[in-house]
C-alpha positions in Angstrom: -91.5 -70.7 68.9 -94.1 -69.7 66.1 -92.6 -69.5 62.7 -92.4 -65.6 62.1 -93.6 -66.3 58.4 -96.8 -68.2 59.7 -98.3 -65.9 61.2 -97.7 -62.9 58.7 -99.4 -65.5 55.9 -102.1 -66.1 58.3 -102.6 -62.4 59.1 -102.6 -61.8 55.3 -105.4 -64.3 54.9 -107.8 -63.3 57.3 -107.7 -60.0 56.2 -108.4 -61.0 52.8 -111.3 -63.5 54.4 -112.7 -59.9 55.2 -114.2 -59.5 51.6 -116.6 -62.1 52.1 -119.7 -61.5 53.3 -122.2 -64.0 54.6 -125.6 -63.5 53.7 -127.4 -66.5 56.1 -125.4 -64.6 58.8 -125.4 -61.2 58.2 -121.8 -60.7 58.8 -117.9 -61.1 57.2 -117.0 -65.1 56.9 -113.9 -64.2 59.4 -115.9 -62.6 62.3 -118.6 -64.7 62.3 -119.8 -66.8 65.2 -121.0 -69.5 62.7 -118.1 -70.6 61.4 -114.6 -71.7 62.3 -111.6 -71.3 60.4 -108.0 -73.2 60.7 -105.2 -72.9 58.8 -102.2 -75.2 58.5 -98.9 -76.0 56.7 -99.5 -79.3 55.0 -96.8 -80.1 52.8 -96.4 -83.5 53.2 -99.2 -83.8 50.6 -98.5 -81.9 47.7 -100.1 -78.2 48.8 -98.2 -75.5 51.1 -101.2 -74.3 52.8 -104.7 -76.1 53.5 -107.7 -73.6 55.0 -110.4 -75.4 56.2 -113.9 -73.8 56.6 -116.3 -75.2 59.3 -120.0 -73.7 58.9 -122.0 -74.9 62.4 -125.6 -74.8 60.5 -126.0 -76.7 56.8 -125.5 -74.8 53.7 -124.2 -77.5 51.4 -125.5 -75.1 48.2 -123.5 -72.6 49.3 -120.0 -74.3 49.7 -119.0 -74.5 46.2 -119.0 -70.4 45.9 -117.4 -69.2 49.1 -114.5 -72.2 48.5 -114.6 -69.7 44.9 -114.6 -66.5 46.7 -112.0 -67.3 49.3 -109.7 -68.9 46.1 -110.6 -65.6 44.3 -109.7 -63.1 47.4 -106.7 -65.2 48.0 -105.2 -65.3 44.6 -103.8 -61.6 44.2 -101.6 -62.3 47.1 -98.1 -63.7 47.4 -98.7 -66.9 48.9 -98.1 -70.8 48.6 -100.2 -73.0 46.9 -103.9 -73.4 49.0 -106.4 -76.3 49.7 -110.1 -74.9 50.2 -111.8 -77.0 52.0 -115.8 -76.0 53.2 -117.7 -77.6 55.2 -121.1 -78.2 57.6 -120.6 -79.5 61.1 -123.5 -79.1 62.5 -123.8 -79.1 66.3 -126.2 -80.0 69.8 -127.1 -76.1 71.4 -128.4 -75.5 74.8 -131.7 -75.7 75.4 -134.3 -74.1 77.9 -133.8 -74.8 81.6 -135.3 -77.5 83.0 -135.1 -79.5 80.4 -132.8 -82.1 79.2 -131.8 -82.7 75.4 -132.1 -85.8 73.8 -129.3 -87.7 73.4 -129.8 -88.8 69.5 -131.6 -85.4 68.9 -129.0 -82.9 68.4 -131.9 -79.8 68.0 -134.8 -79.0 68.3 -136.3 -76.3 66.5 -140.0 -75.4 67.1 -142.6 -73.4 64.7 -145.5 -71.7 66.3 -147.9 -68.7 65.4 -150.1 -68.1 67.9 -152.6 -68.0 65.3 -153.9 -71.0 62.7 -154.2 -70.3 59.0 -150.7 -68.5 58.5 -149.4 -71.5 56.8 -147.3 -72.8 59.6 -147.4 -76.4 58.1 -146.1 -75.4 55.4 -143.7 -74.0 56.4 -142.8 -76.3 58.5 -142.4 -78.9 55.4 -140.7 -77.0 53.2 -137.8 -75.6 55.8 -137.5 -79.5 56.8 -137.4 -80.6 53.5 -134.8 -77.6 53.0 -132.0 -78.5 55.6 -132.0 -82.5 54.4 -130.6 -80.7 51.0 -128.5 -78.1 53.0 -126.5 -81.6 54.3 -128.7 -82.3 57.3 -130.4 -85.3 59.3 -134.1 -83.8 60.1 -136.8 -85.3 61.5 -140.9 -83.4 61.6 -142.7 -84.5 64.5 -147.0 -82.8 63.9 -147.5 -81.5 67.2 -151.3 -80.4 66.1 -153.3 -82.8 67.5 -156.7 -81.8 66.6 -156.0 -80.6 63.2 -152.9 -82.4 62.0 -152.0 -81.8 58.5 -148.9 -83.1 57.9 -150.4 -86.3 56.2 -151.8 -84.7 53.7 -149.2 -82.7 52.9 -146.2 -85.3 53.0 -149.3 -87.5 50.7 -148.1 -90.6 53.4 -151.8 -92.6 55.0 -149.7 -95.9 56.2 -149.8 -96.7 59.6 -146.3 -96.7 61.4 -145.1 -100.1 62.6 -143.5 -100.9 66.0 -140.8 -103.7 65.5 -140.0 -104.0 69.2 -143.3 -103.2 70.7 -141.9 -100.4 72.3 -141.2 -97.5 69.7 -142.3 -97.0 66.7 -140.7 -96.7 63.3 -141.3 -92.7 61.6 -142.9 -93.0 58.3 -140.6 -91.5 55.7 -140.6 -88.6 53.0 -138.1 -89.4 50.9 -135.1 -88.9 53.5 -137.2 -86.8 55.9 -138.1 -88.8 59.0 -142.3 -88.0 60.0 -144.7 -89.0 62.7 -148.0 -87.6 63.6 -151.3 -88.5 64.9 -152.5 -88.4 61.8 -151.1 -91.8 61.1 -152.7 -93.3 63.8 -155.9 -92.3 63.4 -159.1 -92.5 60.6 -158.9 -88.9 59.0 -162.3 -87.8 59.4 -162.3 -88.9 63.6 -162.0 -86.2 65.7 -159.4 -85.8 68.7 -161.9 -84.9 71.7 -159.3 -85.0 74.0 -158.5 -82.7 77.1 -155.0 -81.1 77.4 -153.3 -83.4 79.3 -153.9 -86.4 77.6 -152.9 -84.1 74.5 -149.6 -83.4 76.0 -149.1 -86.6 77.2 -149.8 -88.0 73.6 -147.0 -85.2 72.2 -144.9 -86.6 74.6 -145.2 -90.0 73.5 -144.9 -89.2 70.4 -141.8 -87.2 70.5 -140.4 -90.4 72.9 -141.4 -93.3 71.4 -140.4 -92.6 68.4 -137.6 -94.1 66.7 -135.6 -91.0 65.0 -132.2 -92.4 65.5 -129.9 -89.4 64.6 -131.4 -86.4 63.7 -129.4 -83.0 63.2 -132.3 -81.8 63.6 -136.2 -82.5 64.3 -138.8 -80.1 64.0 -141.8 -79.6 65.6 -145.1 -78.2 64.3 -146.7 -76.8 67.1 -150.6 -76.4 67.5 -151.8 -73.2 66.8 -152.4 -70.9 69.8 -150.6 -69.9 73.5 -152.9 -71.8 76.0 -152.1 -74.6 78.5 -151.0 -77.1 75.7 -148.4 -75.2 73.9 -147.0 -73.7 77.2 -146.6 -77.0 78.6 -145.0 -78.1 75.4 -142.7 -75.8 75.8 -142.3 -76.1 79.3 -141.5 -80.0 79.0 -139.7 -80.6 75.6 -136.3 -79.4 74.9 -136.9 -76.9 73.0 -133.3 -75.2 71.0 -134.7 -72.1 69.4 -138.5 -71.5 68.0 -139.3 -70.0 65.0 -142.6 -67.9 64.2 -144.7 -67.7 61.0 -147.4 -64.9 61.0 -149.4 -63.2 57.4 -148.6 -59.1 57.5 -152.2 -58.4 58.9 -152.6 -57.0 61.9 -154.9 -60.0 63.4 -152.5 -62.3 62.9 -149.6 -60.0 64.1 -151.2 -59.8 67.6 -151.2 -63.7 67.8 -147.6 -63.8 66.8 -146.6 -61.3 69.4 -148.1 -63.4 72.2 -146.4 -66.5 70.5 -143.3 -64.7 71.2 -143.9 -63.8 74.5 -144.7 -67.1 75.3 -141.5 -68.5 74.1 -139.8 -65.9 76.3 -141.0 -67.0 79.2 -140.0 -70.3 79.0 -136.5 -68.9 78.1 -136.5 -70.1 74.6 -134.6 -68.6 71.8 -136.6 -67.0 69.1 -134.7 -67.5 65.9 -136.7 -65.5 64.0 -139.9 -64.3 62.0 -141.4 -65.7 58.6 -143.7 -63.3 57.0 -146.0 -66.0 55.1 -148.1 -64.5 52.2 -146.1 -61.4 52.0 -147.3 -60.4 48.3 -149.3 -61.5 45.9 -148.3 -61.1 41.7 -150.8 -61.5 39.1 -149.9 -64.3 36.6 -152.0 -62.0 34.2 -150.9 -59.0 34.5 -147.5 -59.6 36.5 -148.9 -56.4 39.4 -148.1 -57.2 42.9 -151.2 -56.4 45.6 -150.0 -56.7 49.4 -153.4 -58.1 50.2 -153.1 -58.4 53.5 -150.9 -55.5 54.0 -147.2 -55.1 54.0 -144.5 -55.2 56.2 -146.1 -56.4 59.2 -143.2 -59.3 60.0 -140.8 -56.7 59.2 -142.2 -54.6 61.6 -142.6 -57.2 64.1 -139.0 -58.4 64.2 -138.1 -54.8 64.7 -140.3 -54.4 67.7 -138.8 -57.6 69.5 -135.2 -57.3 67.8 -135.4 -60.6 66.5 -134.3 -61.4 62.7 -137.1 -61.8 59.8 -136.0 -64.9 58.3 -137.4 -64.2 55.3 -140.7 -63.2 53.3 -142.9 -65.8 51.6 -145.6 -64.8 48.6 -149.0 -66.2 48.9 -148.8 -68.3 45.6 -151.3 -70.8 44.0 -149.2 -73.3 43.6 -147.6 -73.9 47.1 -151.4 -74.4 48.4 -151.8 -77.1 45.4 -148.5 -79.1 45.9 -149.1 -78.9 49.5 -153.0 -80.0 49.0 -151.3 -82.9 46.5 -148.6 -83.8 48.8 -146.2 -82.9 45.7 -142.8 -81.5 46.6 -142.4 -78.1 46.1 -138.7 -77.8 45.1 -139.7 -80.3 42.1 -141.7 -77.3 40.5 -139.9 -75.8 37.1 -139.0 -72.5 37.9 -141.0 -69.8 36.1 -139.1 -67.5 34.1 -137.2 -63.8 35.8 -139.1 -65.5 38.9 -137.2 -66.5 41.8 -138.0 -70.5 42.6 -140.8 -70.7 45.4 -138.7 -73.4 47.5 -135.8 -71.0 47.0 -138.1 -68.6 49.7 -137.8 -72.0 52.1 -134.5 -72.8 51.9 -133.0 -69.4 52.5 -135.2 -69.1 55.2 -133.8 -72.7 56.8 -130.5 -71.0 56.2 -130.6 -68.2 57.8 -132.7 -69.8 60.8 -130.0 -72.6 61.6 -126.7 -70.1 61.6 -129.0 -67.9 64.1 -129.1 -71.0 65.8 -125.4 -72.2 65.7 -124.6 -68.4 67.2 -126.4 -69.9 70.2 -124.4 -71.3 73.3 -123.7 -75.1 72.5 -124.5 -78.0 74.8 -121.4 -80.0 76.1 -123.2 -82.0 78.5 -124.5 -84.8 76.1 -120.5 -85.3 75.2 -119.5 -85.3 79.5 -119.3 -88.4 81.1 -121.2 -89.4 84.0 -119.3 -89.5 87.2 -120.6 -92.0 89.7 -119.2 -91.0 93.4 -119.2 -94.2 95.6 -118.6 -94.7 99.3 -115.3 -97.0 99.7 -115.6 -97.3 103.2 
């Protein structure tokens, strides 16, 4: 029979919980889908109560404060002794039908744009190199073929190595795991190649490589909606796709069809980066929308998807990318918000869209073999 007390000081906390908001999920810490909350009497070791906070998406920069603001909520209340404890567990989610995951690959999220030049590579980098300090395992497979640019900006020309024969070993960024054509090939040949063997060569790729356990890996799609990225998306298990487009309208008409795309394939759009949102004037310190405003704003209205975030077109994001310099190394700039700051909120709030998502048991079931006895 459950203890009477219990469940009035459980009551007592979760109404408190309601306080905190969360930001990355756009909703209270108690009703969110994203996180999982259990309470219990621990007394054996030295503290009455113990509430421990699951987030399903990393956010290791953010655990510190809400372990603050749920010891802060709690404290006007009469109540035993409490253990905060907060933490990432990040989980596999289902991906699009016909498809099967990959066992060592818990997700995989892919960026697109329907359009090239909207700086999809970099974000790409950035929101990799974001969740690896949010707690995560992340891989970045270049799926651009023709143009890949991942080399460059990563600043890695070694070849990968094959130590079996078989697979080959991804070529590291510190502890972000990369592979791409680029590393395979003399930077000024040119890919001729038709659309199967491109697919076929993403495929290989994506198989033969070596990740081992990634939270997650993601892909850099080409630019574009034709026969290569729809059988890309058709074939590769795919957990929720993000979209990069500029405000313009040019690009915004790309973006849409990117969309589209993804929905046909039944693939979850997690949401829409709006890449060179603004532009301020180290001079004068006057912000020009120079290629208008509000467009990804707009756009995520009209498909009732989330804008993940807005991104200024900036000098020095195009040099450290050119350089193959990390970003997040830059010194912030005084009453200026850090640039990587832009691409880790935006891996934030991408990954708890994601962990709202239906989760994948069948990598965990066991396979049942059904013999004849007779």
């Amino acid at each position: 029979m459950p203890n009477p007390t219990e469940n009035t000081q459980e009551k007592q906390i979760f109404e408190a919980l309601s306080s905190i908001y969360i930001e990355d999920t756009s909703s209270e810490l108690k009703n969110s889908k994203a996180v999982s909350i259990k309470i219990e009497n621990n007394k054996g070791n030295g503290a009455e109560l113990e509430i421990n906070v699951h987030f399903h998406y990393p956010n290791k920069s953010q655990h510190l404060q809400i372990a603050g603001q749920i010891e802060k909520c709690l404290k006007p209340l009469d109540l035993p002794p409490i253990t905060v404890n907060v933490q990432s567990t990040i989980k596999r989610h289902q991906v699009q039908s016909g498809t099967k995951g990959i066992p060592n690959i818990k997700n995989i999220i892919a960026v697109g744009s329907g359009k090239g030049g909207v700086g999809k590579s970099t974000v790409s980098v950035n929101l990799a190199r974001s969740l690896i300090l949010e707690g995560a395992k992340v891989g970045l497979l270049d799926a651009d073929i023709y143009g890949p640019s991942i080399p460059t900006m990563l600043n890695i020309h070694e070849r990968p190595t094959s130590p079996d024969g078989k697979t080959m070993t991804p070529l590291k960024s510190g502890d972000l795991k990369t592979m791409s054509i680029g590393y395979l090939t003399e930077q000024d040949t040119p890919m001729i190649w038709r659309g199967p063997i491109v697919t076929n060569t993403l495929k290989q790729l994506l198989s033969e490589t070596n990740w081992e356990e990634l939270d997650y890996l993601i892909i850099d799609l080409p630019p574009g909606t034709g026969d290569t990225q729809l059988t890309l998306a058709q074939s590769i298990p795919v957990s929720g796709a993000i979209i990069v487009t500029t405000p313009q309208n040019v690009a915004l008409a790309d973006a849409r069809k990117a969309i589209r795309m993804f929905e046909k394939v039944n693939i979850h759009t997690l949401g829409v980066v709006e890449n060179m949102s603004d532009f301020t004037c180290p001079h004068c310190g006057k912000s020009s929308a120079i290629f208008k405003s509000e467009g990804g704003t707009k756009l995520a209205e009209d498909y009732m998807i989330k804008l993940l975030g807005k991104i200024p077109l900036n000098q020095e994001i195009c040099e450290t990318m050119d350089r193959g310099v990390l970003l997040q190394n830059l010194p912030p700039k005084e009453q200026q918000k850090p640039l990587f700051d832009y691409y880790r909120d935006i891996s934030r709030k991408a990954t708890a869209q994601l962990s709202q998502q239906p989760v994948d048991f069948t990598a965990i079931m066991p396979a049942v073999e059904i013999k004849n006895l007779n």
